[in-house]
DSSP file (Angstrom, degrees, kcal/mol; ACC not computed):
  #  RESIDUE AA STRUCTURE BP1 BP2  ACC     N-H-->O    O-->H-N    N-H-->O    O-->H-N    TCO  KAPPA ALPHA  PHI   PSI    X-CA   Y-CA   Z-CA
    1    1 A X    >>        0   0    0      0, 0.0     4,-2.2     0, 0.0     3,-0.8   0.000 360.0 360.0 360.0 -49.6   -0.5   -8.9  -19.6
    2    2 A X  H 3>  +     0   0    0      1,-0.3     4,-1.2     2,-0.2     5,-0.0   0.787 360.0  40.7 -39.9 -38.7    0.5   -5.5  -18.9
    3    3 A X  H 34 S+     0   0    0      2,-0.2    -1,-0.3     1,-0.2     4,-0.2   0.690 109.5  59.8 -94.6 -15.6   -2.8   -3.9  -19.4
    4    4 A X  H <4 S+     0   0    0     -3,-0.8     4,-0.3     2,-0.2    -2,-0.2   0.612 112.5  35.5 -91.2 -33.4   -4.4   -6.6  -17.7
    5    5 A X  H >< S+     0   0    0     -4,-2.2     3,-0.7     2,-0.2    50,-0.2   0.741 114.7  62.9 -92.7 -31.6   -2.3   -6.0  -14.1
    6    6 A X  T 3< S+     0   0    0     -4,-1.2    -2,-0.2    -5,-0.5    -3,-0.1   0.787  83.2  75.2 -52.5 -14.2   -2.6   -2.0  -15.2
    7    7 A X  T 3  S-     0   0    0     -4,-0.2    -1,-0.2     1,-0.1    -2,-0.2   0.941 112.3-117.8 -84.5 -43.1   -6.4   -2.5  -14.9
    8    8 A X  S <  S+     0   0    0     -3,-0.7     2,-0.2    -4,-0.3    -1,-0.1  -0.210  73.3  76.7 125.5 152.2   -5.7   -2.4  -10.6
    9    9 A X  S    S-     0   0    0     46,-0.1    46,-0.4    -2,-0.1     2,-0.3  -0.597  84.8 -76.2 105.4-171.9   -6.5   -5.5   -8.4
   10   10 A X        -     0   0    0     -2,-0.2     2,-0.3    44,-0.2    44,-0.2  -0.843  35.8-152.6-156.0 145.5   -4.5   -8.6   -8.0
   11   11 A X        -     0   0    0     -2,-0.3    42,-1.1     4,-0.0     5,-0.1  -0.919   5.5-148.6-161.7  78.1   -4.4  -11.5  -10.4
   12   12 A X    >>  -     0   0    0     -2,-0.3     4,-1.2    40,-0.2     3,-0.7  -0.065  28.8-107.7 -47.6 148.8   -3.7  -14.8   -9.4
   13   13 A X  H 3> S+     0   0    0      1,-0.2     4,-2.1     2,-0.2     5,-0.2   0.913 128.5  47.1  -2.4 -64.7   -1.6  -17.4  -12.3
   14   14 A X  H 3> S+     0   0    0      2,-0.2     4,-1.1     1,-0.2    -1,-0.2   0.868 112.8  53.3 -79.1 -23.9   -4.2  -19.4  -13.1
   15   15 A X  H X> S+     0   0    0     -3,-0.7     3,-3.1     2,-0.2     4,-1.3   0.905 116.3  40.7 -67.6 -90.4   -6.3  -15.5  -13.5
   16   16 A X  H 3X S+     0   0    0     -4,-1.2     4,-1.0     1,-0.3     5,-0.4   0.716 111.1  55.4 -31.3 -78.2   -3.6  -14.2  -15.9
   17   17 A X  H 3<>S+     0   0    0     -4,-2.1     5,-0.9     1,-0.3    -1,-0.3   0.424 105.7  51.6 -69.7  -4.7   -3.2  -17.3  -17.8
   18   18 A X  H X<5S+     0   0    0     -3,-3.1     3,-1.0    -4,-1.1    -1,-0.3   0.866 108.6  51.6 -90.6 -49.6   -6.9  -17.5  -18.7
   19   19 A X  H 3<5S+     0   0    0     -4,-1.3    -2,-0.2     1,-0.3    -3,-0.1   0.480 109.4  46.1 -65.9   8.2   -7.1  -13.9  -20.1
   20   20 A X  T 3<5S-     0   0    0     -4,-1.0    -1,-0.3     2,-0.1    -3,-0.2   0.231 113.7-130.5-111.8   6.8   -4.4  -14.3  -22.2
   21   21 A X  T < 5 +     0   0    0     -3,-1.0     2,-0.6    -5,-0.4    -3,-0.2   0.945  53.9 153.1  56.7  46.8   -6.3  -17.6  -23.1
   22   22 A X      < -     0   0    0     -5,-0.9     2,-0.5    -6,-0.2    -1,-0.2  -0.882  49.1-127.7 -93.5 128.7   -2.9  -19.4  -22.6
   23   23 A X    >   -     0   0    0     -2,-0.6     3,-2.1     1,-0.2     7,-0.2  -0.716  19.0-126.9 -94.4 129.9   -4.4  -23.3  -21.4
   24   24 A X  T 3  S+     0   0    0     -2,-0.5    -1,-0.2     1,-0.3     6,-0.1   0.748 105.5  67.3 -39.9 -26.2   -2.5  -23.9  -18.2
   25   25 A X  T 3  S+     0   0    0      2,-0.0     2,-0.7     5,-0.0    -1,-0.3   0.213  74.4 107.0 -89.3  20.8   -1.0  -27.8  -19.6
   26   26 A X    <>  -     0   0    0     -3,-2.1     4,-2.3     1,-0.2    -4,-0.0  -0.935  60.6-168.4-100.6 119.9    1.1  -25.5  -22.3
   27   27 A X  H  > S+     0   0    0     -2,-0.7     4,-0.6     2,-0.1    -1,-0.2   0.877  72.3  40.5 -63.7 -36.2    4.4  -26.1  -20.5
   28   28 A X  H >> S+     0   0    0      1,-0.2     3,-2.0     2,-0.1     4,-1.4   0.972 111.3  51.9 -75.3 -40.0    6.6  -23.2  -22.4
   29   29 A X  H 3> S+     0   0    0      1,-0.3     4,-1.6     2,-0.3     3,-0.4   0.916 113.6  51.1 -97.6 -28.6    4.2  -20.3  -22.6
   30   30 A X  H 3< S+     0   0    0     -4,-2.3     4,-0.4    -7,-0.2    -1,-0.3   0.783 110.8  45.8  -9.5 -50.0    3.7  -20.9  -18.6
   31   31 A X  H <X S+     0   0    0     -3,-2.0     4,-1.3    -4,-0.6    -2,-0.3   0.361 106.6  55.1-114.6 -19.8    6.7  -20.8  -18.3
   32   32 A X  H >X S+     0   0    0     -4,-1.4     4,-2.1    -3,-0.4     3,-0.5   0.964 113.6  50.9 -71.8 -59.8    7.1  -17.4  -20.6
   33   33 A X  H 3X S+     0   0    0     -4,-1.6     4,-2.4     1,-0.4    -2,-0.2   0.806 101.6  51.2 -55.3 -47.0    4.7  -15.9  -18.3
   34   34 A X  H 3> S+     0   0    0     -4,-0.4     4,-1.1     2,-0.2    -1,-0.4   0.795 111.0  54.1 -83.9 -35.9    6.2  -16.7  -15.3
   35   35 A X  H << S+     0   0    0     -4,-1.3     4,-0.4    -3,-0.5    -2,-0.2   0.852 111.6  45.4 -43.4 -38.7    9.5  -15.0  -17.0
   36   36 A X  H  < S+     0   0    0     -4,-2.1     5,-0.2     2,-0.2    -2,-0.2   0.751 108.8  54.6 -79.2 -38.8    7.7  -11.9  -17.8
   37   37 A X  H >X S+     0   0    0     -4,-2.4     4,-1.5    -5,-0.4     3,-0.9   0.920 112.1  42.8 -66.8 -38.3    6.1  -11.7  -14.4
   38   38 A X  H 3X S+     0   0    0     -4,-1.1     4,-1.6     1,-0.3    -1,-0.3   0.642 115.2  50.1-101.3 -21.5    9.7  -11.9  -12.4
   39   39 A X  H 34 S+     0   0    0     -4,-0.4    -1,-0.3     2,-0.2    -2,-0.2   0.257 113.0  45.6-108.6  24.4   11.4   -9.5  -14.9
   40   40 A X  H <>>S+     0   0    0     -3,-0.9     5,-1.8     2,-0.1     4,-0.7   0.428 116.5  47.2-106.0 -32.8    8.4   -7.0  -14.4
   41   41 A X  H  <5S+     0   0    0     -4,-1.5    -2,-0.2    -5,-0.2    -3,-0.2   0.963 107.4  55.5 -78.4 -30.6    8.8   -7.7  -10.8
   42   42 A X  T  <5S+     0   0    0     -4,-1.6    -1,-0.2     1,-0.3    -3,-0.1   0.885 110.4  49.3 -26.5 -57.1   12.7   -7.2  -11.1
   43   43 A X  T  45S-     0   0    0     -3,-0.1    -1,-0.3    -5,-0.1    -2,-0.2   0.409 119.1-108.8 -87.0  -6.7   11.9   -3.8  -12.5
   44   44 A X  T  <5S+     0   0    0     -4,-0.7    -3,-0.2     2,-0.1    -2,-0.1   0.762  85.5 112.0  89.7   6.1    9.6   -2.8  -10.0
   45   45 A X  S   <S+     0   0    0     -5,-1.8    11,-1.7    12,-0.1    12,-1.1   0.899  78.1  17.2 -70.8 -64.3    6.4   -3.0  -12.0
   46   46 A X  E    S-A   55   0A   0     -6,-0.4     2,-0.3    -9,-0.3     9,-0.2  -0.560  70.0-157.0-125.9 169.1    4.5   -5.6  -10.7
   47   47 A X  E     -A   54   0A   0      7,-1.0     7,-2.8    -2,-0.2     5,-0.1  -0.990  20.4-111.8-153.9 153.4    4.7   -7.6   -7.2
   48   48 A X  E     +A   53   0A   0     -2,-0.3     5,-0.2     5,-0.2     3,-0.0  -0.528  35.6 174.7 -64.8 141.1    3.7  -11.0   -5.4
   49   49 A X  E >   -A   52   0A   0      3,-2.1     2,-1.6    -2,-0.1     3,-0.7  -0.271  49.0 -95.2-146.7  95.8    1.1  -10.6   -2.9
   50   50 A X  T 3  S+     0   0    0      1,-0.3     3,-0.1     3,-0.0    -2,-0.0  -0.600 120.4  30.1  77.7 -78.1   -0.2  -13.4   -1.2
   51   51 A X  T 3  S-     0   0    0     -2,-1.6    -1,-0.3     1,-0.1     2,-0.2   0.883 122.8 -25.1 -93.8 -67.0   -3.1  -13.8   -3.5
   52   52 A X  E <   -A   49   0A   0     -3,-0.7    -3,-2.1   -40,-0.2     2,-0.6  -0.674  69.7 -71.8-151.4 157.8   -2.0  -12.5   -6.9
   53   53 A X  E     -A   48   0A   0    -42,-1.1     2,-0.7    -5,-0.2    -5,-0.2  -0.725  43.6-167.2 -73.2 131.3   -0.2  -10.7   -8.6
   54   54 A X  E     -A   47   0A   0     -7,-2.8    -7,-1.0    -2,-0.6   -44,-0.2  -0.865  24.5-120.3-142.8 140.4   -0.4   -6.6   -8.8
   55   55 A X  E     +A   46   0A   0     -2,-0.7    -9,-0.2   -46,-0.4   -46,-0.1   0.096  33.3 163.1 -50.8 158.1    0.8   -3.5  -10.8
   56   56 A X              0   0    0    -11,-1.7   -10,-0.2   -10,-0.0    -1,-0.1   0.271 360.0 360.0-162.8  -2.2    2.8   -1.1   -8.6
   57   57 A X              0   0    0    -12,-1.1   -12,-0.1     0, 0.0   -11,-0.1   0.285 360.0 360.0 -83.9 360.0    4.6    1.0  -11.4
């Protein structure tokens, strides 16, 4: 996921959760993702914007 928001541009859910081939109706690894996203965003890595998500570290 990291190299995938490192690549530049903004990266909706549904965007992210296809290139990691995760199929959206798996309730935990959503829900891993959406852990990972908010403790990248925590840290100052990555940020909501409108759209997507995008690297900023």
């Amino acid at each position: 996921m990291i190299d995938l928001l490192r690549e530049g541009g903004s990266y909706s859910q549904e965007e992210i959760l296809a290139q990691l081939n995760i199929n959206p109706s798996d309730v935990d690894l959503v829900k891993a993702v959406d852990r990972q996203l908010e403790a990248l965003e925590a840290y100052g890595l990555v940020e909501y914007k409108g759209r997507g998500w995008r690297w900023t570290g």
